[in-house]
C-alpha positions as CSV (number, residue, x, y, z in Angstrom):
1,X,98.0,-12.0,86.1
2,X,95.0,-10.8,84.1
3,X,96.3,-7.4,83.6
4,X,99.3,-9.4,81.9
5,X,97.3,-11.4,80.1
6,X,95.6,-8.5,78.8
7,X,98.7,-6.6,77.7
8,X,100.3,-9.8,75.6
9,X,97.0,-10.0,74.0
10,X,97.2,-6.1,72.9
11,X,100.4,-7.1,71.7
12,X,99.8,-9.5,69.5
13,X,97.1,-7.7,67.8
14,X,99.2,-4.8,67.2
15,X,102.2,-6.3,66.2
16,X,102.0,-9.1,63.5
17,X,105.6,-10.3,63.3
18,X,104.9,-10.9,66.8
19,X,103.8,-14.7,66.2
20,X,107.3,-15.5,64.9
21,X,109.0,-14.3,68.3
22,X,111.0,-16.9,69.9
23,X,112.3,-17.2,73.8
24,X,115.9,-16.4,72.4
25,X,117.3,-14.3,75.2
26,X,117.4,-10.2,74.5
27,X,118.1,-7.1,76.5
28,X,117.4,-3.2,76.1
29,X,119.5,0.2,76.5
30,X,116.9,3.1,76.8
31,X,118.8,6.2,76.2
32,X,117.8,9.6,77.9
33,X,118.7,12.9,79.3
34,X,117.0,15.5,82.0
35,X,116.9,13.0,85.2
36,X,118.4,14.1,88.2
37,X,120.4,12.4,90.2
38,X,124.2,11.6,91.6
39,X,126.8,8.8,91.5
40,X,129.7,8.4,93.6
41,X,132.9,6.9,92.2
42,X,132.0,4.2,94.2
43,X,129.2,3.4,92.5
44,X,130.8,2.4,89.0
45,X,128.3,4.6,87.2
46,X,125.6,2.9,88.1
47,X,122.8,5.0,89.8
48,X,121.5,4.1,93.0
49,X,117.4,4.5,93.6
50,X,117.9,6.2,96.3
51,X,120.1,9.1,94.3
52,X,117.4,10.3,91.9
53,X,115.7,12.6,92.8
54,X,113.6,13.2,89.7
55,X,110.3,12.4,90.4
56,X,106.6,11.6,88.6
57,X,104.7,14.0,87.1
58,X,102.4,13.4,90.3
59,X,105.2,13.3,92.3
60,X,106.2,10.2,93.2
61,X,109.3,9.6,93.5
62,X,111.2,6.7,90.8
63,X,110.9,3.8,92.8
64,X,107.4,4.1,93.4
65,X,106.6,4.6,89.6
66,X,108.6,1.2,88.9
67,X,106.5,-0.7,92.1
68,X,103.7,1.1,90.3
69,X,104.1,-0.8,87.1
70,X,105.9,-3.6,88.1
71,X,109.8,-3.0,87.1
72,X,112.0,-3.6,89.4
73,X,114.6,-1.1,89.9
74,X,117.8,-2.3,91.6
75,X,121.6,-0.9,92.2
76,X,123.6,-3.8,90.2
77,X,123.6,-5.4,86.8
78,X,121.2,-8.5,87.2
79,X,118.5,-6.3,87.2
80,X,116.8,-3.3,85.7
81,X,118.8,-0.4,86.5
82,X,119.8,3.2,85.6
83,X,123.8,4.3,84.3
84,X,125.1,7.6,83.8
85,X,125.7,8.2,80.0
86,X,128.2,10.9,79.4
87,X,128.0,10.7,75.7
88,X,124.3,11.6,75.8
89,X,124.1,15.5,74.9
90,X,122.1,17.1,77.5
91,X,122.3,17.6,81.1
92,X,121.3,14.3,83.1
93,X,122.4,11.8,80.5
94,X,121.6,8.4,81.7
95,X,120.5,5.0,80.2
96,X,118.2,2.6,81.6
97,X,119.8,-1.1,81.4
98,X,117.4,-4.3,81.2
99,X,118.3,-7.3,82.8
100,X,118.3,-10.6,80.1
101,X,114.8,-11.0,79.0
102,X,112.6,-13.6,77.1
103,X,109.6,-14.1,75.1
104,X,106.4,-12.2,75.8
105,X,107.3,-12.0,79.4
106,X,110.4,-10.0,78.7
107,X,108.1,-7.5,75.6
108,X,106.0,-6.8,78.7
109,X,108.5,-6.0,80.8
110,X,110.2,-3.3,78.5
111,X,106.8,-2.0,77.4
112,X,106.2,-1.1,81.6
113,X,109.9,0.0,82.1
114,X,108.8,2.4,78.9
115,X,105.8,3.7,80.6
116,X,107.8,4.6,83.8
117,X,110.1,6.6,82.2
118,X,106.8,8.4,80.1
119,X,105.4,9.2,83.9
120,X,109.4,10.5,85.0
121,X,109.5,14.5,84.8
122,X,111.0,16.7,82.4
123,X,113.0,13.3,81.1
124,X,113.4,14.2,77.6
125,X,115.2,12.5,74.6
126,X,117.1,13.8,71.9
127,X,119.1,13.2,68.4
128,X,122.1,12.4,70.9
129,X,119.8,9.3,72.8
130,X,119.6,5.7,71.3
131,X,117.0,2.7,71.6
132,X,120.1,-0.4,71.4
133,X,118.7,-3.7,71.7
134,X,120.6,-7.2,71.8
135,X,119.9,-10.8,71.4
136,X,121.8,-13.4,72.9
137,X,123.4,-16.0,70.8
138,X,124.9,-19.6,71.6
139,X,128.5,-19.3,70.3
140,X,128.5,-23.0,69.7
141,X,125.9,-23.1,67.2
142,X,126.1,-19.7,65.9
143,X,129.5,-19.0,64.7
144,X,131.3,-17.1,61.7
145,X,129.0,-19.1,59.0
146,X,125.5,-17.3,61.1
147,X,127.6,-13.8,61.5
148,X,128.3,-13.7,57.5
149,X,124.2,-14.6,56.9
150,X,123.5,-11.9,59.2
151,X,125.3,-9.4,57.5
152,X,124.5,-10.5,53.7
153,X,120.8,-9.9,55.0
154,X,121.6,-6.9,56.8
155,X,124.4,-4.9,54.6
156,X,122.4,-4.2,51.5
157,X,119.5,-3.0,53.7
158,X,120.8,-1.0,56.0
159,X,119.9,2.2,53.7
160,X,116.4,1.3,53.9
161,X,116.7,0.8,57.7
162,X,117.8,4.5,58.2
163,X,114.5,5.7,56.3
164,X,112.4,3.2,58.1
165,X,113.9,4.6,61.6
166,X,112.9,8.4,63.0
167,X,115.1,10.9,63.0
168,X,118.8,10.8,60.7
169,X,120.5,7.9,62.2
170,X,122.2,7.4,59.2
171,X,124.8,10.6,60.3
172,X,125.2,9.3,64.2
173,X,129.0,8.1,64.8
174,X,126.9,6.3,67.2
175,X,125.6,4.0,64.8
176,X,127.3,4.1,61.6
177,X,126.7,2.1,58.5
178,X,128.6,-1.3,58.4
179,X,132.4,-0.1,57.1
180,X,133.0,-4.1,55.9
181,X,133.8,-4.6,52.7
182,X,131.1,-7.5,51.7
183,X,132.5,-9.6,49.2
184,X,135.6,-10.2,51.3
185,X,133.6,-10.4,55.0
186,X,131.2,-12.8,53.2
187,X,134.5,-15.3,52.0
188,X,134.6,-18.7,53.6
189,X,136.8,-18.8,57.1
190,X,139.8,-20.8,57.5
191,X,139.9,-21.1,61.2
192,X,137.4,-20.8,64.2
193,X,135.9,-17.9,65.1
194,X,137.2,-17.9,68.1
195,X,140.2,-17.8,66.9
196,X,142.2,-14.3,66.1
197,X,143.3,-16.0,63.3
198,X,139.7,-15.8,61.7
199,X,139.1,-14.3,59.1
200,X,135.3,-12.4,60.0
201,X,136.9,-11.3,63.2
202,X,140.4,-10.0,61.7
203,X,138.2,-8.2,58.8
204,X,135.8,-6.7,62.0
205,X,139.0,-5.7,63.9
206,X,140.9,-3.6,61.4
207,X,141.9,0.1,60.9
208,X,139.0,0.2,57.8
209,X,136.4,-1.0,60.4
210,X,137.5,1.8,63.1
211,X,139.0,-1.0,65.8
212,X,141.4,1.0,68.2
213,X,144.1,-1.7,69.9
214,X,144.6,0.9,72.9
215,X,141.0,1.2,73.1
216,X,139.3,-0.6,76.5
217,X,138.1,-4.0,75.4
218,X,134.3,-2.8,76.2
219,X,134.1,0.1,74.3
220,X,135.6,-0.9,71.2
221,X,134.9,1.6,68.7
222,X,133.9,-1.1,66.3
223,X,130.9,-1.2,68.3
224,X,129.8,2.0,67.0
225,X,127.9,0.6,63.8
226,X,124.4,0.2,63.7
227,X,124.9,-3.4,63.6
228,X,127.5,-4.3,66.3
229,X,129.4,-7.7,66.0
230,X,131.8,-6.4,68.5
231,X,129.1,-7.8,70.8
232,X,129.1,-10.7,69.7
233,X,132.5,-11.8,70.7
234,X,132.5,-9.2,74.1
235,X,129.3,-10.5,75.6
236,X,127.9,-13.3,73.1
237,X,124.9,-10.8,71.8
238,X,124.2,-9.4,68.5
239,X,123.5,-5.6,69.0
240,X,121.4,-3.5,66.6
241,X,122.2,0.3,67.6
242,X,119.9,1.6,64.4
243,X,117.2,2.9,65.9
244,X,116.5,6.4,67.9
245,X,115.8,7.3,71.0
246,X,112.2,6.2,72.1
247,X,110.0,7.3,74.9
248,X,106.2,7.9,74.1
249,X,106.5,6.1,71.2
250,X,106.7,2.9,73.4
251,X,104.9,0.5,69.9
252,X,107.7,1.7,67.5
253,X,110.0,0.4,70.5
254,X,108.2,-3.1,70.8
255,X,108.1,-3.4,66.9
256,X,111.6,-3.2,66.6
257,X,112.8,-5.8,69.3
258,X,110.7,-8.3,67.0
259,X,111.8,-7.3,64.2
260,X,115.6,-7.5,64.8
261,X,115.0,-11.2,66.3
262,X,113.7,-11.7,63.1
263,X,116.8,-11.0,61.6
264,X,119.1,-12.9,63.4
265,X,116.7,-16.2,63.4
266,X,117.0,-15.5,59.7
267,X,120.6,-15.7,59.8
268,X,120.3,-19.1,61.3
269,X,118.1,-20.5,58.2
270,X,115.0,-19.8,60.0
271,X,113.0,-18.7,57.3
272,X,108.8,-19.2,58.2
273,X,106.3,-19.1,56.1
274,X,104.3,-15.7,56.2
275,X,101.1,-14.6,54.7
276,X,101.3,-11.3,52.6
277,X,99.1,-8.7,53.8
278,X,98.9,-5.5,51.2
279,X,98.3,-3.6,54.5
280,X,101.1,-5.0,56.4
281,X,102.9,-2.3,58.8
282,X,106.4,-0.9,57.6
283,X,108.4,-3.7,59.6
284,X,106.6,-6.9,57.7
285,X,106.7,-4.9,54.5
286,X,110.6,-4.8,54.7
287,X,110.5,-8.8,55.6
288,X,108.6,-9.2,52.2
289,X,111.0,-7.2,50.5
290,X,113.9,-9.6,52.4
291,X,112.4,-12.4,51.3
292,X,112.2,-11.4,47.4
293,X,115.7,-10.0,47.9
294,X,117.1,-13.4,49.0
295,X,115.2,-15.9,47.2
296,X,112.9,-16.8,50.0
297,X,109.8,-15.4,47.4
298,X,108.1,-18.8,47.6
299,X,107.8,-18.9,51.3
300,X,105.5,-15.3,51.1
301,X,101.8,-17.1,51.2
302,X,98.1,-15.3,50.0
303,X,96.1,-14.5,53.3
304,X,94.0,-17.2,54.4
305,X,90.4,-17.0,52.9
């Protein structure tokens, strides 16, 4: 208990934006390459603990490193667990999957499974690996109206985005700029979103957005923007596929988790008020310049004192 105390503590020194963090439900997709292990087709391309034989760089084997640090490692979907990744370029592609996570709890939790995969053996990651990261929305209270907020706050930013993010994201088909055009996405909708009749999810599924009809339901290739609404009617998540790969750099990792769920508690009119700090890390600096950029200007406050 103490040595989790200790760790949210450390987190919310480091990372300001991380008073604003709700319990809104979120998940991770660690992207890497160079572990070895096998799947069978019976597995479903999920990997098995017991087939990885990769080990720590003081030789423990996987499982040990997870008991180590607290992740739990398991062979199905409710938990944390390892997939082979074909698209990853490299030999030993694989992602690790989170289960659904909340709150400070679930920062802790990715910020261990992160440190396991540091300790893991010639696991590498490259321009080809992603850092994806989801939050779970209620389809009942956020509909078209929040998806349209969402991307008025995150269209016009996306360039800055790119810079903000290592490595050049920007020229990934993996995470492509939103191919919407705005003015017509942003229009008010005649029908439910859940209906194919509506006019957000007709503009998101079209040839000019890159939706495939033969294409298996799960891997749209409308997903394949750095902000992925395909999610939201697949799995009832937004996705944010911007960011690189991360391993080491576990703080650049926690940082943007906050940040995104910033953005989509945004898009629900969930605007706090935040204190301007001239020294402010890159992630609050680009809330500021949000907040000027929408008319929220008012709600940026002096530092106390």
């Amino acid at each position: 208990m103490w040595v989790a105390e200790r760790l949210t503590s450390q987190l919310r020194q480091q990372y300001p934006l991380l008073q604003y963090f709700t319990d809104r439900p979120f998940g991770v997709e660690i992207e890497v390459y160079g572990l070895n292990y096998v799947v069978t087709p019976l597995d479903g391309s999920i990997i098995k603990p017991y087939n990885i034989s990769s080990r720590g760089r003081d030789a423990r084997y996987v499982d040990e490193l997870c008991l180590s640090y607290r992740v739990h490692l398991g062979a199905d979907r409710s938990s944390w667990h390892l997939e082979e990744d074909g698209s990853i370029i490299g030999r030993g592609g694989a992602e690790l999957i989170s289960p659904i996570l909340s709150g400070l709890e679930g920062l802790s939790e990715v910020y261990r499974a992160l440190q396991v995969l540091c300790e893991i053996d010639k696991l590498k990651i490259n321009e080809s690996c992603g850092f994806h990261v989801h939050h779970g929305v209620d389809r009942e209270t956020y509909t078209c109206e929040q998806l349209k907020e969402l991307v008025r706050i995150v269209h016009p930013m996306e360039e800055e985005f790119y810079l903000l993010i290592p490595g050049d994201r920007g020229a990934a088909e993996t995470c492509r700029p939103l191919e919407l055009h705005l003015e017509t996405f942003l229009k008010d909708c005649d029908r439910s979103c859940e209906s194919d009749g509506c006019r957000s999810r007709r503009l998101w599924y079209s040839r000019e957005n890159r939706y495939d009809p033969k294409a298996d339901s799960r891997y749209d290739k409308t997903r394949y923007h750095g902000l992925n609404l395909h999610s939201y009617w697949y799995r009832s998540t937004i996705e944010f596929r911007y960011h690189s790969a991360v391993l080491e750099n576990i703080h650049e990792a926690m940082q943007w988790i906050i940040f995104t769920q910033f953005l989509v508690e945004l898009s629900q009119n969930h605007i706090p008020a935040i204190s301007f700090d001239p020294m402010a890390n890159k992630w609050l600096q680009t809330i500021y310049r949000i907040y000027q950029r929408f008319g929220y200007s008012d709600r940026i406050h002096p530092l106390p004192g």
